[in-house]
C-alpha positions as a Markdown table, in Angstrom:
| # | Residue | x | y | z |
|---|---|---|---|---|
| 1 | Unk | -11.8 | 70.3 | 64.9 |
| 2 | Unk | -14.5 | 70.3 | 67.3 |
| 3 | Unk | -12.5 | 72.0 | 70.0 |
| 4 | Unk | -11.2 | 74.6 | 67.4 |
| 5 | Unk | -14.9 | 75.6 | 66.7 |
| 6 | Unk | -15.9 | 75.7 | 70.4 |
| 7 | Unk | -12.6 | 77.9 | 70.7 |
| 8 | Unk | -13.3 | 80.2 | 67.8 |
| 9 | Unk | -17.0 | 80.8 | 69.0 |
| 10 | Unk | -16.0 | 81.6 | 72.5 |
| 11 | Unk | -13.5 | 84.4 | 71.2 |
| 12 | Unk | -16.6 | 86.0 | 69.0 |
| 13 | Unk | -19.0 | 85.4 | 72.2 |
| 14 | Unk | -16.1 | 87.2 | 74.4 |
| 15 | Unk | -15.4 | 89.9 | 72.0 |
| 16 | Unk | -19.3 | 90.5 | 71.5 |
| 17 | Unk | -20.1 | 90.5 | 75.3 |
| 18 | Unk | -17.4 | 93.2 | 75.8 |
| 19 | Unk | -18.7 | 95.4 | 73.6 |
| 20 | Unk | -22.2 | 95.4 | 74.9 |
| 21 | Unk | -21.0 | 95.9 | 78.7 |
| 22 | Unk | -18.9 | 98.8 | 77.5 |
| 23 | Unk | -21.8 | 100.6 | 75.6 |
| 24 | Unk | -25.0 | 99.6 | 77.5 |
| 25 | Unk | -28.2 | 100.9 | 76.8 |
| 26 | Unk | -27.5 | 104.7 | 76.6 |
| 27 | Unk | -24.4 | 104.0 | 74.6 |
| 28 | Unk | -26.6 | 101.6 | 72.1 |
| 29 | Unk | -28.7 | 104.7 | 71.7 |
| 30 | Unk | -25.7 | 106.8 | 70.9 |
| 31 | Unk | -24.6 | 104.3 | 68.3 |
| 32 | Unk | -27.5 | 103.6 | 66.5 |
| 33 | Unk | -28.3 | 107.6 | 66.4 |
| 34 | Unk | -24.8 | 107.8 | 65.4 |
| 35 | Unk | -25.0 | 105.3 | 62.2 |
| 36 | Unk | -27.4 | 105.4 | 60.2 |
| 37 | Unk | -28.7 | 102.4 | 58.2 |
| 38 | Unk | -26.1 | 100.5 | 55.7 |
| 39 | Unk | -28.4 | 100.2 | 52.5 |
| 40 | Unk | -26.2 | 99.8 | 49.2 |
| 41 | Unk | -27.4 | 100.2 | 45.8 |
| 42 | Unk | -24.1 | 98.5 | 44.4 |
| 43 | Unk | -21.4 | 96.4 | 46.6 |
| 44 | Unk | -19.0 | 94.1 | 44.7 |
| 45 | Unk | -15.7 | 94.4 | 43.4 |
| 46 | Unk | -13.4 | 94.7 | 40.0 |
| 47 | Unk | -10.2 | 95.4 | 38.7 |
| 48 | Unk | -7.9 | 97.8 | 36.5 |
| 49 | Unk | -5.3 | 98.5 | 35.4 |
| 50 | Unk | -1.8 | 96.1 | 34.6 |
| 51 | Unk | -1.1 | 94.4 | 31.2 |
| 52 | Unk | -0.6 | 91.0 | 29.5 |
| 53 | Unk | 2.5 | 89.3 | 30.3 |
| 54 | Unk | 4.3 | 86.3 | 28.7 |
| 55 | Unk | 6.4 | 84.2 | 31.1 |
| 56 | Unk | 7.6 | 80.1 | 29.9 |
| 57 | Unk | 5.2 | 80.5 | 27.1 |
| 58 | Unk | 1.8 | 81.6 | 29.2 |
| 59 | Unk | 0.0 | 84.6 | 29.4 |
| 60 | Unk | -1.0 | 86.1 | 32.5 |
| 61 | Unk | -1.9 | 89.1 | 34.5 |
| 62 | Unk | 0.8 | 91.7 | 36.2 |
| 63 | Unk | 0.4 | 94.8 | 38.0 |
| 64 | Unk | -3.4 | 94.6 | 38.2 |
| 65 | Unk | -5.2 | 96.4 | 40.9 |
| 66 | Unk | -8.4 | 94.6 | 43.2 |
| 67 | Unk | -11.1 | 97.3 | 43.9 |
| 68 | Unk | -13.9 | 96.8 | 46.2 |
| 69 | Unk | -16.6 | 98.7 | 46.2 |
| 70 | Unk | -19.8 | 100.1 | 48.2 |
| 71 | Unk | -22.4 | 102.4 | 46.7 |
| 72 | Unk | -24.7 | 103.6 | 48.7 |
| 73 | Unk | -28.7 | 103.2 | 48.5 |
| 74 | Unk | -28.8 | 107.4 | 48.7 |
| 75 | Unk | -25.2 | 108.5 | 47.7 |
| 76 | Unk | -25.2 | 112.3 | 49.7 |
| 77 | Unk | -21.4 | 112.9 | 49.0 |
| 78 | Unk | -20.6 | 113.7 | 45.0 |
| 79 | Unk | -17.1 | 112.4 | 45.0 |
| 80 | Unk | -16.1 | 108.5 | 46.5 |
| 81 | Unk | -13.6 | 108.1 | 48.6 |
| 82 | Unk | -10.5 | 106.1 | 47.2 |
| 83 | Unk | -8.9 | 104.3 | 50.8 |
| 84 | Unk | -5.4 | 102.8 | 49.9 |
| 85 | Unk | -3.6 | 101.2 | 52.4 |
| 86 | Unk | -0.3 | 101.2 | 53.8 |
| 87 | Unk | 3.1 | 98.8 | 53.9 |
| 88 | Unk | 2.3 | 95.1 | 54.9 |
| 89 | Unk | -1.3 | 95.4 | 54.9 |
| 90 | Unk | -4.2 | 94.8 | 52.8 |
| 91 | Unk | -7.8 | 96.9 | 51.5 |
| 92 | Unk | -9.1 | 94.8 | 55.0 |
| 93 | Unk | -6.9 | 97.7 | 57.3 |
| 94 | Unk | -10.4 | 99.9 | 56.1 |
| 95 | Unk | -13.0 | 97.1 | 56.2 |
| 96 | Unk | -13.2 | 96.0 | 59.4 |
| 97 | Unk | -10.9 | 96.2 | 62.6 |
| 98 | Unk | -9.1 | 93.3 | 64.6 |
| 99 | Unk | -11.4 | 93.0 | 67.5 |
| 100 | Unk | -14.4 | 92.6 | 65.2 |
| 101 | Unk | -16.2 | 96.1 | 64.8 |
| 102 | Unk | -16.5 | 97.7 | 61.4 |
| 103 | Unk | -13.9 | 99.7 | 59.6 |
| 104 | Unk | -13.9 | 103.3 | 58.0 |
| 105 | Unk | -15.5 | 101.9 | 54.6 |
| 106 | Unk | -18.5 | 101.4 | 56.3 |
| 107 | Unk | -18.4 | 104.6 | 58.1 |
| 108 | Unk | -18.4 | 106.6 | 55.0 |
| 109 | Unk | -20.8 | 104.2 | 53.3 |
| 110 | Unk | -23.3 | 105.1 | 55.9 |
| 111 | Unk | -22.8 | 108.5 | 55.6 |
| 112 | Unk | -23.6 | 108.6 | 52.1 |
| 113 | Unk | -20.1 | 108.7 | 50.1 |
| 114 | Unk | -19.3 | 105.7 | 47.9 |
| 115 | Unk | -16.3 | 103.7 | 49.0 |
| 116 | Unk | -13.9 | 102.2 | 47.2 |
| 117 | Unk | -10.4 | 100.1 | 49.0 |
| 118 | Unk | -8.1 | 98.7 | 47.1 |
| 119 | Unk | -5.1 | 96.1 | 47.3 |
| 120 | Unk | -2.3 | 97.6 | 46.1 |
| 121 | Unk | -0.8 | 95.8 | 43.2 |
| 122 | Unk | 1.0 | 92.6 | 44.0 |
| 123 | Unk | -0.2 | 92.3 | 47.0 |
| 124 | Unk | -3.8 | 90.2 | 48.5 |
| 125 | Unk | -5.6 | 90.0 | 46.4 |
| 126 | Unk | -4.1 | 92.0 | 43.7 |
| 127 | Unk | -2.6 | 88.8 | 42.4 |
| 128 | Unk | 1.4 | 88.5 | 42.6 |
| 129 | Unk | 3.6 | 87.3 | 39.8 |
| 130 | Unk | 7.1 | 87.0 | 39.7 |
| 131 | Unk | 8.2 | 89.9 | 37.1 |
| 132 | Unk | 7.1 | 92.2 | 39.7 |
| 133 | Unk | 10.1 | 91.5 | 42.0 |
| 134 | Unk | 11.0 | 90.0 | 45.0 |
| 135 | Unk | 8.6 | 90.1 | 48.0 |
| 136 | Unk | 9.1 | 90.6 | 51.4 |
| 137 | Unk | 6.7 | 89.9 | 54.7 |
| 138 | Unk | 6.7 | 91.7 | 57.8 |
| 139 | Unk | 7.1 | 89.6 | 61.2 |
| 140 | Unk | 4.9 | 89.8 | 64.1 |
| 141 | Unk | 7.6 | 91.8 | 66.0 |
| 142 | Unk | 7.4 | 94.8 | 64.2 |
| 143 | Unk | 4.2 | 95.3 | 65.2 |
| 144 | Unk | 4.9 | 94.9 | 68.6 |
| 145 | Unk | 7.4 | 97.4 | 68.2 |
| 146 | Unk | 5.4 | 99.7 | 66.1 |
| 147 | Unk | 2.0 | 99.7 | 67.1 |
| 148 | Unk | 1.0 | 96.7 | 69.7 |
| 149 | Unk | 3.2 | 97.6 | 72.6 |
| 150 | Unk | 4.9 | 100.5 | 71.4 |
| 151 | Unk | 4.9 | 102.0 | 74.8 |
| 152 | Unk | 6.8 | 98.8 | 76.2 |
| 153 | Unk | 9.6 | 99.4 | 73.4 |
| 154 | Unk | 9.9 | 103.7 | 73.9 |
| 155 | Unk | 11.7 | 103.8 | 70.6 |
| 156 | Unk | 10.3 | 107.2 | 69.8 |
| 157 | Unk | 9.6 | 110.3 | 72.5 |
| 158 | Unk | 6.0 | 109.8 | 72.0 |
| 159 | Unk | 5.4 | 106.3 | 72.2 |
| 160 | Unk | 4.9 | 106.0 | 75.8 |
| 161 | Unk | 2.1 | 108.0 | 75.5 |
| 162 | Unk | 0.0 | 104.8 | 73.7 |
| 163 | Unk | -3.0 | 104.1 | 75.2 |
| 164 | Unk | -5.8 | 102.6 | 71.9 |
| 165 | Unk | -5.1 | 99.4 | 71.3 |
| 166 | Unk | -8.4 | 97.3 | 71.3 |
| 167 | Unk | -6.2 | 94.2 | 73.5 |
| 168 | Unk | -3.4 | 93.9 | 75.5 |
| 169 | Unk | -1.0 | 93.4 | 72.6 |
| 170 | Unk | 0.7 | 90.7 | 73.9 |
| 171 | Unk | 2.1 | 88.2 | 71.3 |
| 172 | Unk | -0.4 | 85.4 | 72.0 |
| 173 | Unk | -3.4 | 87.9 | 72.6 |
| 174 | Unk | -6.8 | 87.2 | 70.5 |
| 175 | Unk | -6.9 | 90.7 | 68.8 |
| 176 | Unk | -3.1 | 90.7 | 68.1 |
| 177 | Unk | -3.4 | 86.9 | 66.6 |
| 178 | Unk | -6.1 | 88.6 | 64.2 |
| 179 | Unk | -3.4 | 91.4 | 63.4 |
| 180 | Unk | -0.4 | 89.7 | 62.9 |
| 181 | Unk | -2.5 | 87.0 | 60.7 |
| 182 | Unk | -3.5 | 89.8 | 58.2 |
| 183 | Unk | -0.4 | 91.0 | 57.1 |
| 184 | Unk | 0.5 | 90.2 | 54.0 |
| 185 | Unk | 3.2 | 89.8 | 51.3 |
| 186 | Unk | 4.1 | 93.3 | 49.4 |
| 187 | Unk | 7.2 | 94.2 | 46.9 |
| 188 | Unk | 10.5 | 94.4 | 48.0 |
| 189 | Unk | 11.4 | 97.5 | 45.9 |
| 190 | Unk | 9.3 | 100.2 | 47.2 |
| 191 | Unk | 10.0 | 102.4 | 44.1 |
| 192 | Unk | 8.7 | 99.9 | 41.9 |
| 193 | Unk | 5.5 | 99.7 | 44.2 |
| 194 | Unk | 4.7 | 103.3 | 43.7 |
| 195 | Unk | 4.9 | 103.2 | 40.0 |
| 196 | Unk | 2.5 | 100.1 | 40.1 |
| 197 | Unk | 0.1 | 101.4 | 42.5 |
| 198 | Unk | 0.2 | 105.2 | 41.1 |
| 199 | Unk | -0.4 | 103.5 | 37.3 |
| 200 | Unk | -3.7 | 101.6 | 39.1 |
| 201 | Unk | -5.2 | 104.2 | 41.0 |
| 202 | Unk | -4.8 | 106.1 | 37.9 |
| 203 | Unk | -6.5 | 103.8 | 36.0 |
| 204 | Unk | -8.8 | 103.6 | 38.6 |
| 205 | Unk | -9.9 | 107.4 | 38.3 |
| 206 | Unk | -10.0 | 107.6 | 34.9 |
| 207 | Unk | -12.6 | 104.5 | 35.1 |
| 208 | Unk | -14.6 | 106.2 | 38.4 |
| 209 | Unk | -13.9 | 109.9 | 38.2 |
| 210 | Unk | -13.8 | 112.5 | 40.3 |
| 211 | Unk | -12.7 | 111.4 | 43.5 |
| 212 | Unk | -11.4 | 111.8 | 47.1 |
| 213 | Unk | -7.9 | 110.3 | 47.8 |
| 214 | Unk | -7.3 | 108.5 | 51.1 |
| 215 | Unk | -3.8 | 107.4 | 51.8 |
| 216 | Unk | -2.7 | 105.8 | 54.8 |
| 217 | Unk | 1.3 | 105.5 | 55.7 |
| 218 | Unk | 2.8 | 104.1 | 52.4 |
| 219 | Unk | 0.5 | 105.0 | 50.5 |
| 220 | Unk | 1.6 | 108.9 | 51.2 |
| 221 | Unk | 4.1 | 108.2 | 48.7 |
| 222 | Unk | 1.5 | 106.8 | 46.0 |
| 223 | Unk | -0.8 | 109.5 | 46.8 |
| 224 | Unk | 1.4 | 113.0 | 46.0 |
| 225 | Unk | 2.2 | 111.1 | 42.2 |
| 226 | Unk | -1.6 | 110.1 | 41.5 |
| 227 | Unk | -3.1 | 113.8 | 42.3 |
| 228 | Unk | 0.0 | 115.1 | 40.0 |
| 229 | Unk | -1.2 | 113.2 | 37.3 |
| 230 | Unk | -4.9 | 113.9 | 37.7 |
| 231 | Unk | -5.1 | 116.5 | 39.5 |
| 232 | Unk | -8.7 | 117.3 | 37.6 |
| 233 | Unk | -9.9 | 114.1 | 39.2 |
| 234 | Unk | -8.8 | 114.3 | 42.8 |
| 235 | Unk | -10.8 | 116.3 | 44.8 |
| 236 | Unk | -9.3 | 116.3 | 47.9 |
| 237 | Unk | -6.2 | 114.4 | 49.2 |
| 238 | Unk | -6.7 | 113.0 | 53.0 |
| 239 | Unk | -3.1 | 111.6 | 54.2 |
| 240 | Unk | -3.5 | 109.7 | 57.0 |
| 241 | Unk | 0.4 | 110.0 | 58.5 |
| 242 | Unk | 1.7 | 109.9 | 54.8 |
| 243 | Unk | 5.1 | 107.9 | 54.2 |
| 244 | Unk | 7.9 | 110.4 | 55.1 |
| 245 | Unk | 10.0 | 111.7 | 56.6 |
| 246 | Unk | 10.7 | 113.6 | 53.6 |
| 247 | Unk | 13.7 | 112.9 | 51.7 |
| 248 | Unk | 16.1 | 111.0 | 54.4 |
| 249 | Unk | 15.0 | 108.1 | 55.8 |
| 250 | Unk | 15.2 | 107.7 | 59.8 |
| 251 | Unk | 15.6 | 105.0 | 62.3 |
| 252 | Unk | 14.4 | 105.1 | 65.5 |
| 253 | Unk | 16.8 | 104.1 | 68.3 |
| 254 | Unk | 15.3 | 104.3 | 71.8 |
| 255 | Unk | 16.6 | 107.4 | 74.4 |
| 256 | Unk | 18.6 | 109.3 | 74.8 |
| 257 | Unk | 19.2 | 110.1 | 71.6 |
| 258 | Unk | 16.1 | 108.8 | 69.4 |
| 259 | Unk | 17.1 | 109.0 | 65.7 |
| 260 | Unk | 19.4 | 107.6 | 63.2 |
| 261 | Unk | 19.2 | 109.7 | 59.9 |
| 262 | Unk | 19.8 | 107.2 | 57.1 |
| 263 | Unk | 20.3 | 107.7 | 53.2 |
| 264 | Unk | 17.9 | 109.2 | 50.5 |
| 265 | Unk | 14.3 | 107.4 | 50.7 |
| 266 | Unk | 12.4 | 109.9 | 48.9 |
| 267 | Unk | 14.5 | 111.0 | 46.1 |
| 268 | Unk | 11.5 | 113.4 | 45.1 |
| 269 | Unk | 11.2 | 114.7 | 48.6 |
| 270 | Unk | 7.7 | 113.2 | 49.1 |
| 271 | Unk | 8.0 | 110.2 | 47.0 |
| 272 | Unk | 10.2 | 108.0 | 44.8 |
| 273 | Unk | 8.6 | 108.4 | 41.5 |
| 274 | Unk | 8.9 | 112.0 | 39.2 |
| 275 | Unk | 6.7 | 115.1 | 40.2 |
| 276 | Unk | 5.9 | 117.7 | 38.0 |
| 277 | Unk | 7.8 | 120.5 | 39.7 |
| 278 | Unk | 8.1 | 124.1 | 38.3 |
| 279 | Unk | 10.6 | 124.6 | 37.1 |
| 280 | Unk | 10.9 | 121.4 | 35.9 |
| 281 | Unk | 13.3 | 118.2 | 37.0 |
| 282 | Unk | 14.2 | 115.4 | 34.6 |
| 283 | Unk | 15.9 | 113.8 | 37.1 |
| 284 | Unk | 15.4 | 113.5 | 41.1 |
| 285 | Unk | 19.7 | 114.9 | 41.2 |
| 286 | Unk | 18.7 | 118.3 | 39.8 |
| 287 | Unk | 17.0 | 118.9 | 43.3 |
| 288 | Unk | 18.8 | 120.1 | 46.1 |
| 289 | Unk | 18.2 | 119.3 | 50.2 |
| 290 | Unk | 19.1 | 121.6 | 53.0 |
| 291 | Unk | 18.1 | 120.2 | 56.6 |
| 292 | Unk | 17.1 | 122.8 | 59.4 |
| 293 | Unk | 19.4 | 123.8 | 61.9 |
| 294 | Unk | 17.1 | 122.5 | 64.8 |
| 295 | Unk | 14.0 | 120.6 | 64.7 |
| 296 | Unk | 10.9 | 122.8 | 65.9 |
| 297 | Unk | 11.0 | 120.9 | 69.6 |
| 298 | Unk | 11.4 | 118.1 | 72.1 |
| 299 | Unk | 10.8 | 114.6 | 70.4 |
| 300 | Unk | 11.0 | 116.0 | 67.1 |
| 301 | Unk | 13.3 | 115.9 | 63.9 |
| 302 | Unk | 14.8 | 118.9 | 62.1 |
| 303 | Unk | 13.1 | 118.9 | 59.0 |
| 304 | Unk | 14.7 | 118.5 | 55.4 |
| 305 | Unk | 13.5 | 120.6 | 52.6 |
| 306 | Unk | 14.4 | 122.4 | 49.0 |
| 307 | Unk | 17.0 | 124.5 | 49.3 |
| 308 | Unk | 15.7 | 127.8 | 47.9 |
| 309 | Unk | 14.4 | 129.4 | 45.8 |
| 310 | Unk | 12.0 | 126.0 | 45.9 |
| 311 | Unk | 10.1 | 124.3 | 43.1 |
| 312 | Unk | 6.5 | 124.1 | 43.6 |
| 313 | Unk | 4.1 | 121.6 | 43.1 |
| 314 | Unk | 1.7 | 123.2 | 41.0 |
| 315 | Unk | -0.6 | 119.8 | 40.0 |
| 316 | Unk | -1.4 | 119.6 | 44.0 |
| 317 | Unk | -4.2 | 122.1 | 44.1 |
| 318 | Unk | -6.8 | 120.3 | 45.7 |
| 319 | Unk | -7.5 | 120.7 | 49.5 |
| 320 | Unk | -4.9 | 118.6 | 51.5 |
| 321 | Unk | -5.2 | 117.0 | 55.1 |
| 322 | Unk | -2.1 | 115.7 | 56.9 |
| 323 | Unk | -3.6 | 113.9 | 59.8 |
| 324 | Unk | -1.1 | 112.4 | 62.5 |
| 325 | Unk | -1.9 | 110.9 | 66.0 |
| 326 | Unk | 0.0 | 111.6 | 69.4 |
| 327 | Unk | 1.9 | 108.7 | 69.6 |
| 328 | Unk | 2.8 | 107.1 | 66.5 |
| 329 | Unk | 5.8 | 106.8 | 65.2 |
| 330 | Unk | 5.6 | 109.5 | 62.6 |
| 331 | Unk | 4.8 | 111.7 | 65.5 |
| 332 | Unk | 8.4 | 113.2 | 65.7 |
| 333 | Unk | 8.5 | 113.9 | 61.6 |
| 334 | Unk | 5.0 | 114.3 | 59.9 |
| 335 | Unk | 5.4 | 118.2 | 60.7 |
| 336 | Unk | 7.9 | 118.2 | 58.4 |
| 337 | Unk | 6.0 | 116.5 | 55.3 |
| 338 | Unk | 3.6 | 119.5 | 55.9 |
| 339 | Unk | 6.6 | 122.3 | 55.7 |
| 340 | Unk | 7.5 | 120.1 | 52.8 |
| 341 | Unk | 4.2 | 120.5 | 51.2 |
| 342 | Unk | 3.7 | 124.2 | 52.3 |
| 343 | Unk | 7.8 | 125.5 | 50.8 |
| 344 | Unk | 6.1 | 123.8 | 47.5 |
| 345 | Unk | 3.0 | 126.6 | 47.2 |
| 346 | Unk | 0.7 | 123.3 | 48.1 |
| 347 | Unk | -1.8 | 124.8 | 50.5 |
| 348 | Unk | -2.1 | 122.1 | 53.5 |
| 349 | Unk | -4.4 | 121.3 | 56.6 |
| 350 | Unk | -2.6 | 119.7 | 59.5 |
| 351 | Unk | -4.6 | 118.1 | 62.1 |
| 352 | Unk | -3.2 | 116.9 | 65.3 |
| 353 | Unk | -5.2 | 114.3 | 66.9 |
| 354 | Unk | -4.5 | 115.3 | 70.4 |
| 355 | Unk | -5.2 | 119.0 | 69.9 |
| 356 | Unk | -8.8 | 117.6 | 69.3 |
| 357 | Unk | -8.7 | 116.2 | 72.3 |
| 358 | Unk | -7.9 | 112.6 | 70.6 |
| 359 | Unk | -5.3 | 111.0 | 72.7 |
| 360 | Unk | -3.0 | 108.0 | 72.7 |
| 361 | Unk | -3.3 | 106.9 | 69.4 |
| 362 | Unk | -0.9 | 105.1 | 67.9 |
| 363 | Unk | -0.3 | 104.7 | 63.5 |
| 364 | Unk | -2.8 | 102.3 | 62.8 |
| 365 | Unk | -5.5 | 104.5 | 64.5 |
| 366 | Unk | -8.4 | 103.1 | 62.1 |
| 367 | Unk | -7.6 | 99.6 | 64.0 |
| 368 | Unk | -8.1 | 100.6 | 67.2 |
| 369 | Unk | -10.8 | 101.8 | 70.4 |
| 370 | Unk | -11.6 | 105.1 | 69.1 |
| 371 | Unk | -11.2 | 104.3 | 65.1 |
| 372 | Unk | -14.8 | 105.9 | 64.3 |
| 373 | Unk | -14.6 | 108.9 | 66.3 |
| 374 | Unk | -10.9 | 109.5 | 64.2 |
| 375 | Unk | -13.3 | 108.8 | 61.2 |
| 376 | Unk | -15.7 | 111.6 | 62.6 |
| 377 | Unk | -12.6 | 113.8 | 62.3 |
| 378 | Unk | -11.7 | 113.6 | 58.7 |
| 379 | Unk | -15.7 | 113.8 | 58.2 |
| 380 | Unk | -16.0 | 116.8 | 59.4 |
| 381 | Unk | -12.6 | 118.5 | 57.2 |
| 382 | Unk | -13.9 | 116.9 | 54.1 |
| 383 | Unk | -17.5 | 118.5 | 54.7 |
| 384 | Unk | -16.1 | 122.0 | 55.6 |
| 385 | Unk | -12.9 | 121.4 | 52.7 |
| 386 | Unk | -14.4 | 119.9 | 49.9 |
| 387 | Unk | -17.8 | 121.1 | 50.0 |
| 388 | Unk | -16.4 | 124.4 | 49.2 |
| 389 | Unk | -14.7 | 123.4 | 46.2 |
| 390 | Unk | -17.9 | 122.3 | 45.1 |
């Protein structure tokens, strides 16, 4: 136990040390002129939404949603910002990052929004029971393959071009252990997760109000449904590379030819759950899919959208960010949630990370090196975008 401890103490001491060479002094300046002070007025946490349940003659808890919350000393920003996260994580993908530095919650806290991230239900601390349906747990491999060595695996065009990681990736690495160990148990049925989660974050709103939505990966597909049904409340919609492709589902295969097109994932086009198109659907069948002819350019996937004359999406009027790094995975298709969005009369800012002179960012970018200058990023849209809405 002993040994463990001295282990434990020498990672933190490594980590911290590391830090401090890469900044020195004038960097320290830069950061602390950077941040300013964390004072809270509120910081705690609570839960909505789900319902009563009887199972073998108990009652309990299902579909309930864990909200954590940080309300600033000297709130600047009018509207919180909602952070959901994405498939096998938790709220802890925005609290914190695996090589120890702090998370875009405390970013935005600093800067005077009030923060709230969430577990989705079922999952962390959202507690799980068993009428929600099968679970399912990611393995340590598909991060490797994702995210942690992506550029060892080149099953996409870009994913060579990886460079962020905070370690070296490899399996038995410190920052990868930390990783790895936080994934957690979600549903099996995706579908049924986006009912659940767009039920909570509705509830959610209606407790809060007003508020900024920011999705990250699966959440995308939580995140279209929630601004339909309120779109009074949501003030801005910030999808950090949204679920997708739209409608088809893809596989990546490795050169030379990349992609597998699979089935129907997104019988909506953007999601699994209704949208309140005009004209109308009452079922996902009445809509109909064309796919380009050719995708846009290299490393990229011909795009499926409504055939026309399209539906629109009335309900999403708030201002929308599609934000995608240079070499993640959705790299090759999030163009085409944006052309989704745009052929549905839903106005939509896309901002390429590497146009900004961001480089070598991979899907989780909010875990890695250059998380809070990505964080300056959306900052920045949501002062220019939202403040004019105001």
């Amino acid at each position: 136990m002993q040994h463990d401890s001295i282990r434990l103490f020498t990672w933190f001491a490594a980590i911290a040390s590391a830090a401090l060479c890469t900044l020195g002094s004038a960097g320290m300046t830069q950061a602390a002129d950077d941040d300013p002070p964390l004072n809270l007025a509120r910081d705690g946490f609570f839960s909505v939404g789900g319902k009563t349940t009887t199972v073998n003659g108990k009652s309990y808890m299902a579909g309930q949603m864990y909200v954590e919350m940080r309300v600033p000393a000297k709130q600047t920003h009018p509207y919180p910002i909602i952070m959901v996260h994405g498939g096998t994580r938790s709220g802890t993908t925005f609290t914190g990052t695996p090589d120890g530095r702090e998370g875009w919650a405390q970013y935005f806290a600093r800067r005077g929004y009030a923060v709230y991230v969430v577990d989705q239900p079922g999952r962390a601390r959202s507690s799980y029971l068993d009428v929600l349906g099968p679970q399912k747990l990611a393995d340590g491999d598909s991060g490797q393959r994702r995210y942690l060595q992506q550029e060892k695996y080149k099953l996409w065009p870009q994913a060579h071009l990886h460079t962020q990681w905070p370690g070296s990736g490899e399996p038995d690495d410190p920052v990868t252990l930390q990783m790895v160990g936080s994934y957690v148990p979600e549903l099996d049925d995706f579908a049924r997760q986006q009912v659940l989660s767009r039920d909570a974050l509705v509830a959610l709103l209606d407790k809060i109000g007003p508020s900024i939505l920011l999705v990250h990966s699966q959440a995308g597909a939580i995140g279209w449904p929630v601004a339909d049904a309120r779109p009074n409340l949501v003030k801005a919609v910030v999808g950090v590379e949204p679920n997708g492709p739209p409608v088809h589902t893809v596989e990546f295969t490795g050169a030379p030819n990349w992609f597998k097109e699979g089935g129907i994932g997104l019988s909506y086009g953007i999601t699994a759950v209704p949208l309140a198109y005009d004209p109308p659907v009452r079922d996902a069948a009445e809509l109909t899919w064309v796919k380009e002819e050719k995708p846009d350019g290299d490393g990229l996937l011909a795009c499926w959208k409504q055939a026309e004359p399209a539906r629109k999406l009335p309900n999403l009027k708030m201002p929308i960010l599609v934000l995608m790094s240079e070499a993640s995975y959705h790299a090759p298709y999030d163009h085409c949630t944006v052309k989704f969005l745009q052929q549905a009369g839903v106005k939509t800012d896309f901002i390429k990370l590497a146009d900004q002179g961001i480089k070598g960012n991979s899907h989780v970018m909010m875990q890695e090196k250059n998380s809070k200058e990505i964080a300056g990023v959306i900052y920045g849209w949501l002062e220019k975008s939202v403040a004019a809405t105001q």
